[in-house]
C-alpha positions as CSV (number, residue, x, y, z in Angstrom):
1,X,0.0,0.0,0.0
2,X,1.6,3.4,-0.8
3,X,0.3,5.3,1.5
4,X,0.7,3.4,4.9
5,X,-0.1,5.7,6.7
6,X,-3.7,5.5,6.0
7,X,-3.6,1.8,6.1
8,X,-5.9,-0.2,8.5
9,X,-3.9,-2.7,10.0
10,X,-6.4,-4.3,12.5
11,X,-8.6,-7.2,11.0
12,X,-11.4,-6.2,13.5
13,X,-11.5,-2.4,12.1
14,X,-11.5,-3.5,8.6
15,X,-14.5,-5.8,9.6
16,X,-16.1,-3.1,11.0
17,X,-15.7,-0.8,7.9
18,X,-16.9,-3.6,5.4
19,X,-20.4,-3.8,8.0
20,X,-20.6,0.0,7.4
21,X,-20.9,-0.7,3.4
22,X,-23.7,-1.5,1.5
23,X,-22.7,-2.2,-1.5
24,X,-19.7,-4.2,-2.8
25,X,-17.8,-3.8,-6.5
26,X,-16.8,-7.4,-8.0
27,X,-14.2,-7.1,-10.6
28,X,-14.0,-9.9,-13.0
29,X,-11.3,-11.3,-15.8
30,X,-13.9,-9.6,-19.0
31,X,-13.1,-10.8,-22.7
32,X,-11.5,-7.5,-23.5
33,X,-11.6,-5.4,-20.3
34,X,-12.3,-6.1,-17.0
35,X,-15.7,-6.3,-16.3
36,X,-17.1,-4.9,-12.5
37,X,-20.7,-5.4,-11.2
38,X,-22.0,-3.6,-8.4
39,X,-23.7,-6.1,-5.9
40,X,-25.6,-5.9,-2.2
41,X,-23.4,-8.5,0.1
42,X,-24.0,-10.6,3.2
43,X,-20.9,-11.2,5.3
44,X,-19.8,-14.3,7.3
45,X,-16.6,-14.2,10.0
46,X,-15.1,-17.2,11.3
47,X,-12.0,-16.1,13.0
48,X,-10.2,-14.6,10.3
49,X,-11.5,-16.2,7.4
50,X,-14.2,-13.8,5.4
51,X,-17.3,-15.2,3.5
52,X,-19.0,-12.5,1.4
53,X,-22.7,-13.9,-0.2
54,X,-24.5,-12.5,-3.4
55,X,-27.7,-13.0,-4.6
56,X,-28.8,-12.2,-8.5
57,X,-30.8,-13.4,-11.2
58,X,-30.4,-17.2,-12.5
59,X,-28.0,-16.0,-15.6
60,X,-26.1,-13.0,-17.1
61,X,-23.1,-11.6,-17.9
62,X,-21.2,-12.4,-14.6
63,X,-22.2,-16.1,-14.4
64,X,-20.5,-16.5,-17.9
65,X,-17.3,-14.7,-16.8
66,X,-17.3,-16.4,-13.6
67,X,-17.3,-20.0,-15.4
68,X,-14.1,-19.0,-17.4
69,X,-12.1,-17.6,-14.1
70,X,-13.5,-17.4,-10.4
71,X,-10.4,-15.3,-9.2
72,X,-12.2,-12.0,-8.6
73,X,-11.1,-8.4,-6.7
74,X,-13.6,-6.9,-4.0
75,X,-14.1,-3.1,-3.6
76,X,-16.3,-1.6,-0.8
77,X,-16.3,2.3,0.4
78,X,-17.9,4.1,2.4
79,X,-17.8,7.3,5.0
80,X,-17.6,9.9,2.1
81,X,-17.2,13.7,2.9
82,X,-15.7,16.3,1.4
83,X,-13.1,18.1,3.5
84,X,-11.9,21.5,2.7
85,X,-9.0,23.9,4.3
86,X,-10.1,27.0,3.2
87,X,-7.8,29.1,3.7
88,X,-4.8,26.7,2.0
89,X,-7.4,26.5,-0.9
90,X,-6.7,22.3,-0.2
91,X,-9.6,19.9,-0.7
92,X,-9.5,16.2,-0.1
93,X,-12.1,13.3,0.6
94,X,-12.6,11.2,3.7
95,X,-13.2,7.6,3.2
96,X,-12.9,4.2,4.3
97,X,-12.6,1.3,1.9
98,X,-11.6,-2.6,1.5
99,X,-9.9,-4.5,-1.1
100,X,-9.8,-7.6,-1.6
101,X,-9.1,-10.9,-3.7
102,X,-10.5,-14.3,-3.6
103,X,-12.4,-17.2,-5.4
104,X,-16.2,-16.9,-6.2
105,X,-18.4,-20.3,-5.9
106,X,-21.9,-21.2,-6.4
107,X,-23.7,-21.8,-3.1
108,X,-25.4,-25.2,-3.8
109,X,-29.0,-24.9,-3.6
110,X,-29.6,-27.0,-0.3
111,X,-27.0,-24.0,1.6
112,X,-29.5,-20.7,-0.2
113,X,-32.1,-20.0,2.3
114,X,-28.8,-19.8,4.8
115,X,-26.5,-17.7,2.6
116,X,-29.6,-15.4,1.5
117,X,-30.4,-14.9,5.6
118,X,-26.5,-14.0,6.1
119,X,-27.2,-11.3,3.1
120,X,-30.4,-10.0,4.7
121,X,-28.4,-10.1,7.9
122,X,-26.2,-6.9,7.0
123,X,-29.3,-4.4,5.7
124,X,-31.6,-2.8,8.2
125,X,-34.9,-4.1,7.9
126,X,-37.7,-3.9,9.6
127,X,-38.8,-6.1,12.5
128,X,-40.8,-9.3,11.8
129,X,-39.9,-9.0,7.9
130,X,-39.5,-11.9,6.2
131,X,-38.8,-12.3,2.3
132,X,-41.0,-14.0,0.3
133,X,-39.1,-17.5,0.5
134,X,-41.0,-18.5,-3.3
135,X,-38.2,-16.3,-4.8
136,X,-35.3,-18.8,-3.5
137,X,-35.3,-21.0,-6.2
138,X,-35.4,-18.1,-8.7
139,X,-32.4,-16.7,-7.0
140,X,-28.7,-17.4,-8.0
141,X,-26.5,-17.5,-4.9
142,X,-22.9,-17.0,-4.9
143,X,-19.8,-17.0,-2.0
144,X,-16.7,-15.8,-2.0
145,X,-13.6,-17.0,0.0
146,X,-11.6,-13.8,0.5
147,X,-8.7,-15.3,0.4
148,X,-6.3,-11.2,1.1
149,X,-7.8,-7.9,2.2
150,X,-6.8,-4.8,2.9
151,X,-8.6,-1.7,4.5
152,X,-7.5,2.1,4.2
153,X,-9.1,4.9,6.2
154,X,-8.4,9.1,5.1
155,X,-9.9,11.2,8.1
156,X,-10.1,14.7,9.0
């Protein structure tokens, strides 16, 4: 990381900054160019290995990609405000943000109901809601092992 001295070292405050997100950039191996979908995420800890779950459609353009090459990239930000210093005529912006690299899988259909209540898990929904569980087997589920990450914080 070039800038080290923005770099999150502690596993536990990256965790914390990837809870804050709500939406999490995949970048995949494209034809041509790299190809990156936004996606909403679940997230699974089990000591220090990280499970991300995804939930889409039953086909498209990332299930093809995904067949040819699972290694993927992660991106997830959050915490964005502009800072100014007025009178140095300096501007900058606050952040914090995870990257991260591992291998995407299927979740096999009999593990979907699980992997889509981790997913519902990290969005703030209303008490007693339940989704509409007819949609499971219309849904594609997917995990990925994060196999590296690393978390970077700019503050005031």
């Amino acid at each position: 990381m070039r800038r080290s001295d923005r770099e999150i070292q502690d596993f536990h405050e990256i965790i914390e900054v990837m809870k804050k997100c709500d939406v999490c950039r995949i970048a995949m191996h494209g034809e041509i160019y790299p190809y990156v979908v936004p996606l909403n995420f679940g997230m699974e800890t089990e000591g220090e290995q990280v499970t991300l779950y995804f939930h889409g459609a039953m086909e498209g353009r990332k299930y093809e990609l995904l067949a040819k090459d699972n290694r993927v990239c992660f991106e997830m930000d959050c915490g964005h405000t502009l800072y100014t210093e007025m009178e140095k005529g300096n501007c900058t912006m606050c952040y914090e943000s995870v990257i991260g690299f591992g291998l995407m899988e299927e979740v096999p259909e009999e593990e979907k109901m699980e992997a889509l209540d981790i997913l519902m898990e990290h969005y703030p929904v209303p008490a007693g809601f339940r989704y509409n569980e007819a949609v499971v087997p219309k849904t594609r589920m997917l995990r990925l092992k994060v196999e590296s990450l690393t978390g970077k914080r700019r503050a005031k």
